[in-house]
Each structure stands twice: as structure tokens, then as C-alpha cells.
C-alpha atoms as one frame of an Amber mdcrd trajectory, in Angstrom:
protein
  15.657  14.546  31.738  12.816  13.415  30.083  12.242   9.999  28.304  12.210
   9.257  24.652   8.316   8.190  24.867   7.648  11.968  26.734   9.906  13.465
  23.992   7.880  12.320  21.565   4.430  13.115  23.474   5.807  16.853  23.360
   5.632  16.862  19.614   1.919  15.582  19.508  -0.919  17.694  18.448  -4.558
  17.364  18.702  -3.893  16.433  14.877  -2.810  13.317  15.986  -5.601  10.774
  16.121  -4.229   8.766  18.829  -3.263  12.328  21.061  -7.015  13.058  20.376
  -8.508   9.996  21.612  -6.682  10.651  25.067  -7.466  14.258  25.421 -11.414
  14.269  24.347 -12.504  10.860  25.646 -15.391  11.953  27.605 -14.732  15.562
  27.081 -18.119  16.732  26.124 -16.920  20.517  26.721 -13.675  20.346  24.417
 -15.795  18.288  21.553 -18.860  20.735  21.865 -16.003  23.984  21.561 -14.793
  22.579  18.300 -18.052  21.370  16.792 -20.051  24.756  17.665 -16.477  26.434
  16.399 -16.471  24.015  12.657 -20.461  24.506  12.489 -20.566  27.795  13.704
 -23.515  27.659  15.931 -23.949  26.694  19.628 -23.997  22.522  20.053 -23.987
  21.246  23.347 -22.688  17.710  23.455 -23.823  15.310  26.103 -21.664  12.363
  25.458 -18.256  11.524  23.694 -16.925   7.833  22.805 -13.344   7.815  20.932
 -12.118   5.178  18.840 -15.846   3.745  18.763 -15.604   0.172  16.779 -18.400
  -0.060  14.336 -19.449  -3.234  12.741 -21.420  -3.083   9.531 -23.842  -6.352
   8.826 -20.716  -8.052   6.537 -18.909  -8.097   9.499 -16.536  -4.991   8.446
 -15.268  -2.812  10.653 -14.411   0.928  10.813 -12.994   3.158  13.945 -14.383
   6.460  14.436 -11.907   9.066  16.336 -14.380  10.706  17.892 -18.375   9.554
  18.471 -20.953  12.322  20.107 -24.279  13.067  20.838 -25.661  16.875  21.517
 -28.680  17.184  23.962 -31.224  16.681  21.049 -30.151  13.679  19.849 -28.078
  14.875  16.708 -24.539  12.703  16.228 -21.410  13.824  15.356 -18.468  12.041
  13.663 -15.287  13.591  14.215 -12.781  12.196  11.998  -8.719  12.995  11.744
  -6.909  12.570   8.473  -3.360  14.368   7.695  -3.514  12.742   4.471  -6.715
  14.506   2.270  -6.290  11.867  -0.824  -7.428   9.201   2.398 -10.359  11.814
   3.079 -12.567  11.092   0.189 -16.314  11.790  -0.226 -17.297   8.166  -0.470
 -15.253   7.169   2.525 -16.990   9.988   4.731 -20.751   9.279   3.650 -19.274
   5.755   4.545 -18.850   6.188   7.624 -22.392   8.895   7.772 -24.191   5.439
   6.770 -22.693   3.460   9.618 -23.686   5.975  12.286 -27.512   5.622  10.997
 -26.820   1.501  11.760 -25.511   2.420  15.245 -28.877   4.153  16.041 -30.856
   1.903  13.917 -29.069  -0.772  16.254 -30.513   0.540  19.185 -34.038  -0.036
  18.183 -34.542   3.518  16.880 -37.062   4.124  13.557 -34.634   4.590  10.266
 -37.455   7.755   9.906 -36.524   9.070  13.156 -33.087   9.077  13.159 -31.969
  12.454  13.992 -29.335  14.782  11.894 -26.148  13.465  11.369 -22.707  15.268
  10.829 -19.213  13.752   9.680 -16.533  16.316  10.289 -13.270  15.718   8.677
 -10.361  17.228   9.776  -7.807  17.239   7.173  -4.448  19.004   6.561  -4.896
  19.895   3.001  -7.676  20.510   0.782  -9.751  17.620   0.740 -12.855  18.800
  -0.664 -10.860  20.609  -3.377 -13.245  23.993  -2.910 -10.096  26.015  -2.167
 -12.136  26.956   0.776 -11.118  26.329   4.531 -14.363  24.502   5.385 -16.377
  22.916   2.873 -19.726  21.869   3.232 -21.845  18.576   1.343 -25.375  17.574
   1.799 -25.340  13.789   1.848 -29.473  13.096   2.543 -32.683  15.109   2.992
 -35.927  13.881   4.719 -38.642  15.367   4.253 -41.170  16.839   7.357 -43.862
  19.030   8.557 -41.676  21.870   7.439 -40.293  20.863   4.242 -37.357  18.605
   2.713 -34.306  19.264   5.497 -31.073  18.240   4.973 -30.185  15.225   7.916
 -26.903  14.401   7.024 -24.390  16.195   6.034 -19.840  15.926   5.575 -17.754
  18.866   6.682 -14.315  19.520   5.709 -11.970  21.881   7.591  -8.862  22.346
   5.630  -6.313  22.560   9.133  -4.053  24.476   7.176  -5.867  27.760   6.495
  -4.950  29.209   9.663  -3.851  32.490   8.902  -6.321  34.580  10.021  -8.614
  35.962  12.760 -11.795  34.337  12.635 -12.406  31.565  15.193 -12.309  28.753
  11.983  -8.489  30.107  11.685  -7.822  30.221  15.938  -9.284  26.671  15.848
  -7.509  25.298  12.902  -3.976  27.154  14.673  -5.098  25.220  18.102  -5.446
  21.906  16.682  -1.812  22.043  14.823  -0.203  23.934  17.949   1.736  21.178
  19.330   3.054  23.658  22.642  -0.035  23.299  24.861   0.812  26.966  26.196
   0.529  28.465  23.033  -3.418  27.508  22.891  -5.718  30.040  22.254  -8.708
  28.158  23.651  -8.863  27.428  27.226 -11.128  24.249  27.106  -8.529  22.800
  24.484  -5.266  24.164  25.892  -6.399  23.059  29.422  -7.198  19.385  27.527
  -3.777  18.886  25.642  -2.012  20.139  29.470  -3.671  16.913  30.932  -3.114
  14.901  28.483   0.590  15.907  28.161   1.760  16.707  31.739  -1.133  15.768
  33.720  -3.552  12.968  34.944  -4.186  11.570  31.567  -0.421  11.658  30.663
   0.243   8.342  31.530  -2.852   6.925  29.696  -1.103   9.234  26.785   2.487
   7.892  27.672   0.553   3.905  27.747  -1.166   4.557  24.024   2.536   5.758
  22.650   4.005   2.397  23.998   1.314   0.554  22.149   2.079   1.885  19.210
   5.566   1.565  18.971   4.754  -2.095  19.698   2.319  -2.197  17.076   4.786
  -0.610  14.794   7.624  -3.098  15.820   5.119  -5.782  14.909   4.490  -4.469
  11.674   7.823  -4.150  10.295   8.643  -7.627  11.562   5.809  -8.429   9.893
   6.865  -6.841   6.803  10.272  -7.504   7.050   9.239 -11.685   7.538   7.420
 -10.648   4.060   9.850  -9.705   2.255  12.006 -11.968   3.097   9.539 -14.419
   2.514   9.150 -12.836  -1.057  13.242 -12.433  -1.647  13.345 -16.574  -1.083
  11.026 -16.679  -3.832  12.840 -14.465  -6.086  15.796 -16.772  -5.308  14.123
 -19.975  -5.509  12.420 -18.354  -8.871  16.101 -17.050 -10.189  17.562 -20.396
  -9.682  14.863 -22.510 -11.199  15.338 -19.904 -14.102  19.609 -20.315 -14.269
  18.945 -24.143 -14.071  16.572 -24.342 -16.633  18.828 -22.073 -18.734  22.178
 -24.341 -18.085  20.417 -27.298 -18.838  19.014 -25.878 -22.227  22.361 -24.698
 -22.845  24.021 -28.412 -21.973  21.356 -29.687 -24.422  22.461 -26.970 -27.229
  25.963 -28.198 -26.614  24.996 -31.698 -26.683  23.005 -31.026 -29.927  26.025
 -29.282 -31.527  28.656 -31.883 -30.235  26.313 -34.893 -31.820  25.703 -32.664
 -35.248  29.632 -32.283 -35.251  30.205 -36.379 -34.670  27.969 -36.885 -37.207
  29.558 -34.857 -39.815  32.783 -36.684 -39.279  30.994 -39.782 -39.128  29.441
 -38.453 -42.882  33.475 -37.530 -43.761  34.870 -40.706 -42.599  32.592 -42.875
 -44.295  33.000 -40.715 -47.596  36.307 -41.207 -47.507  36.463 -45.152 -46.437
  34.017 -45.021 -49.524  36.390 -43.353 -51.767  39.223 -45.181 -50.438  37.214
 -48.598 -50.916  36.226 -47.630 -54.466  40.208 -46.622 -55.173  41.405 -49.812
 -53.866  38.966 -51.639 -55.732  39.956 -49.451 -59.244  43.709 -49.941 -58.207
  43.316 -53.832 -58.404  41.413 -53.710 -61.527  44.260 -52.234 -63.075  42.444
 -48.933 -64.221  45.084 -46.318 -65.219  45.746 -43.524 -62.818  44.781 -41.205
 -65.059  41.197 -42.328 -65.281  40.725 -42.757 -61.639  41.971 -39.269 -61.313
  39.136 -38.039 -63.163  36.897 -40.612 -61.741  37.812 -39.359 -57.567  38.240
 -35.754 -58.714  41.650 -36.223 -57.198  45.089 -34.890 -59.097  47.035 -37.387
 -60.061  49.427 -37.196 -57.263  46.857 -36.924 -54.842  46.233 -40.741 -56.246
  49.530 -42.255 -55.779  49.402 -41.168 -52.158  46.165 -42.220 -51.115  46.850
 -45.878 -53.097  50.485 -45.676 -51.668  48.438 -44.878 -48.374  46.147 -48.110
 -48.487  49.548 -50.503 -49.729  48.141 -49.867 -53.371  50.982 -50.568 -55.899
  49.877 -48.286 -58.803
């Protein structure tokens, strides 16, 4: 019975950038197949590095899938992307540039660096040609034969696969994730190693690592957001707090506009009751402090009767 890690090894393709780094580390044959295949001419490649770690001179860093060299000193970038918005023209002559600082790095003449190819390997139409493999001139030099083109992007759309030419059998063997359906010996022979024989475990090792990497990231992003949900919280109740204590202070405005109104209407009326009191002991008629108070007449005797006033 096999193991969830092998389980998901079996559904791998060459597609996979971390499936390819396993099967063509080192494999100069397998890497000079696809390259002669994508560039449709013979290249013969002499060395392959995978997941090569450049560092640019601000201390950035990018990670090429695949690094070679052919016997005449030409480099090749080989770079996996299943998503073709990530694939973009600047990115690619990005990543063109850094190979010249590799070689530049190794004490080699800027004018003698030799031609330089980024192929991009996308699922979807990067380049937006409608064509399965697009081709852009990044930089010309000129020599003793004219301006040449020395550096140059390639797209291969991995999806036009449909038909007979060896672009389509390549594009089919890169997405064929059954090793034994592999047109291509050198490749199908490559994925068998990587998937059931001596570099399976390496494989098997890498798939491990990810999965831990992966783990790490969603704790990582899970610690996040629950970092940022505190601070919503925190944030909501600063906000409810803020709005019951304006509220308390809208009530305790209204409550002190409402005692002093009935402060205003008590003192009105001690007024009036003073001033009737006073009237009542003057002997002014009722009548006439009826019309003074704006009270009926009735409404007098009570009041008076009220304050002990003998009308």
C-alpha cells in the first residue's frame, strides 16, 4: 500500500518545479533534449545546477529551476510557471540580467559574455501571441558579423499539445504525470528515477519539506490573523466604549437640560406664587390679580388657598 507522500509523488509532473529539480539535477542529457526540442536546433549541455540561488548587488535574491551551460559557453535559464500572469516579460529579462552578473561574477568581460536564453515554461499563454512558443529579443551586440541578438526569452505555452510536431510531444511529456506514458526516453527514463527509483527518496525527502514548509506557513498565517482578529476586537471595543460613553454623556446632557427646565418651572412658579402672596396681602381684588397672573379666577383662590392666602 503505498504512503500518502508516494501518493502524492504519483501525481507529479515535470511541471512541477520541485519534481523538476529532482529529476534534471545534473541531467545534462534530459535538459539538452528539451532545450534542442523548445529551440529547435541541436544544444549540447555540459552542466546543469537546479534551484541555483542568485544574489543581485542589493542583496536580493531569485531561484532559478534550472541553470545550464552548452559546450560553447551559451547559458540557459529554464524556468517553471503554471501561473502565466506570474510569467511576465519584465520578470524574465529579470532574471536574463542576473545570469549576465553570474558570469560577470566569475571574472568574465560584460563584452564577452556569451548568448543567453530564458525559457519559460508556462501553462497558458503567457506571451499572449496565441502561439505555442513565442519568441523576444531582449539585447543585441554587435560583432565581426553584424548586430546578433545575445539574449533572448522563450515562451512555450504547455498547453498546446495537440499535435504531432516534437513542440506538441514535448509539451504532452512535460504535463504527462504517468512516467510510462512518456514519449521521450531520456525524460520518461528521468521521471522513472525520480518516481520509483534511486532519486525517489531524494523526491519523497523534497515532498516532506514542503509539507513542512507549508505547515509553517499557515501557522504563520493563521498566528496572523489571529494577530489581526485581536485587533479588530481590541479596535471594535475601543469603538463600542467610545460610543457608550458618548451616549452616557448625551444622556447626562439631556437629564441636566431636563433638571434645569424644572429648575426654570419651579422658580417661575415660587415667583408667581411669591408675587400672589405678596398681591393677596395688599388686599388687591381677585379680579385684578387674575388678569395680572393670567390665571382664571378660580385658578386664584386655589393657588392663595394653596399658600394659606385668605382672599
Amino acid at each position: 500500500m503505498k504512503t500518502k507522500i508516494e501518493k502524492i509523488l504519483l501525481q507529479m509532473c515535470l511541471m512541477d518545479d520541485t519534481f523538476m529539480t529532482v529529476a534534471m539535477d545534473g541531467n545534462t542529457e534530459a535538459i539538452s533534449h528539451i532545450i534542442s526540442t523548445v529551440l529547435q536546433r541541436k544544444v549540447n549541455i555540459v552542466s546543469v545546477i537546479t534551484q541555483k540561488t542568485v544574489h543581485n548587488t542589493r542583496g536580493k535574491k531569485i531561484v532559478m529551476d534550472v541553470f545550464a551551460m552548452d559546450d560553447h559557453g551559451n547559458v540557459y535559464v529554464i524556468e517553471m510557471e503554471n501561473n502565466p500572469t506570474r510569467a511576465k516579460v519584465p520578470r524574465m529579462q529579470y532574471y536574463s540580467d542576473m545570469v549576465s552578473n553570474i558570469i560577470v561574477q566569475t571574472g568574465t568581460a560584460y563584452s564577452q559574455i556569451k548568448n543567453r536564453t530564458v525559457i519559460c515554461l508556462t501553462r497558458g499563454d503567457a506571451a499572449k501571441t496565441g502561439q505555442p512558443v513565442s519568441r523576444s529579443i531582449t539585447e543585441w551586440k554587435d560583432t565581426d558579423q553584424g548586430t546578433k541578438p545575445y539574449g533572448q526569452i522563450v515562451y512555450v505555452n504547455v498547453r498546446e499539445n495537440r499535435g504531432n510536431d516534437p513542440i506538441s510531444v514535448l509539451c504532452r511529456d512535460l504535463v504527462q504525470k504517468d512516467y510510462r506514458k512518456i514519449t521521450d526516453p531520456i525524460l520518461r527514463e528521468s521521471c522513472r528515477r525520480t518516481k520509483e527509483g534511486d532519486r525517489k527518496e531524494v523526491m519523497c525527502d523534497k515532498i516532506r519539506q514542503l509539507q513542512a514548509e507549508t505547515r509553517k506557513e499557515e501557522r504563520a498565517r493563521a498566528a496572523q490573523r489571529e494577530k489581526m482578529l485581536k485587533k479588530e476586537v481590541a479596535v471594535a471595543k475601543m469603538e463600542a466604549e467610545k460610543a457608550n460613553r458618548i451616549a452616557e454623556e448625551q444622556r447626562k446632557e439631556r437629564e441636566k437640560a431636563k433638571q434645569e427646565v424644572e429648575r426654570a418651572r419651579q422658580d417661575a412658579e415660587q415667583g408667581r406664587n411669591n408675587y400672589l402672596r405678596g398681591m393677596v396681602e395688599a388686599k388687591i381684588p381677585v379680579e385684578s390679580i387674575s388678569s395680572i397672573l393670567h390665571m382664571s379666577v378660580d385658578a386664584v383662590r386655589k393657588q392663595a388657598s394653596l399658600l394659606g392666602c385668605v382672599l
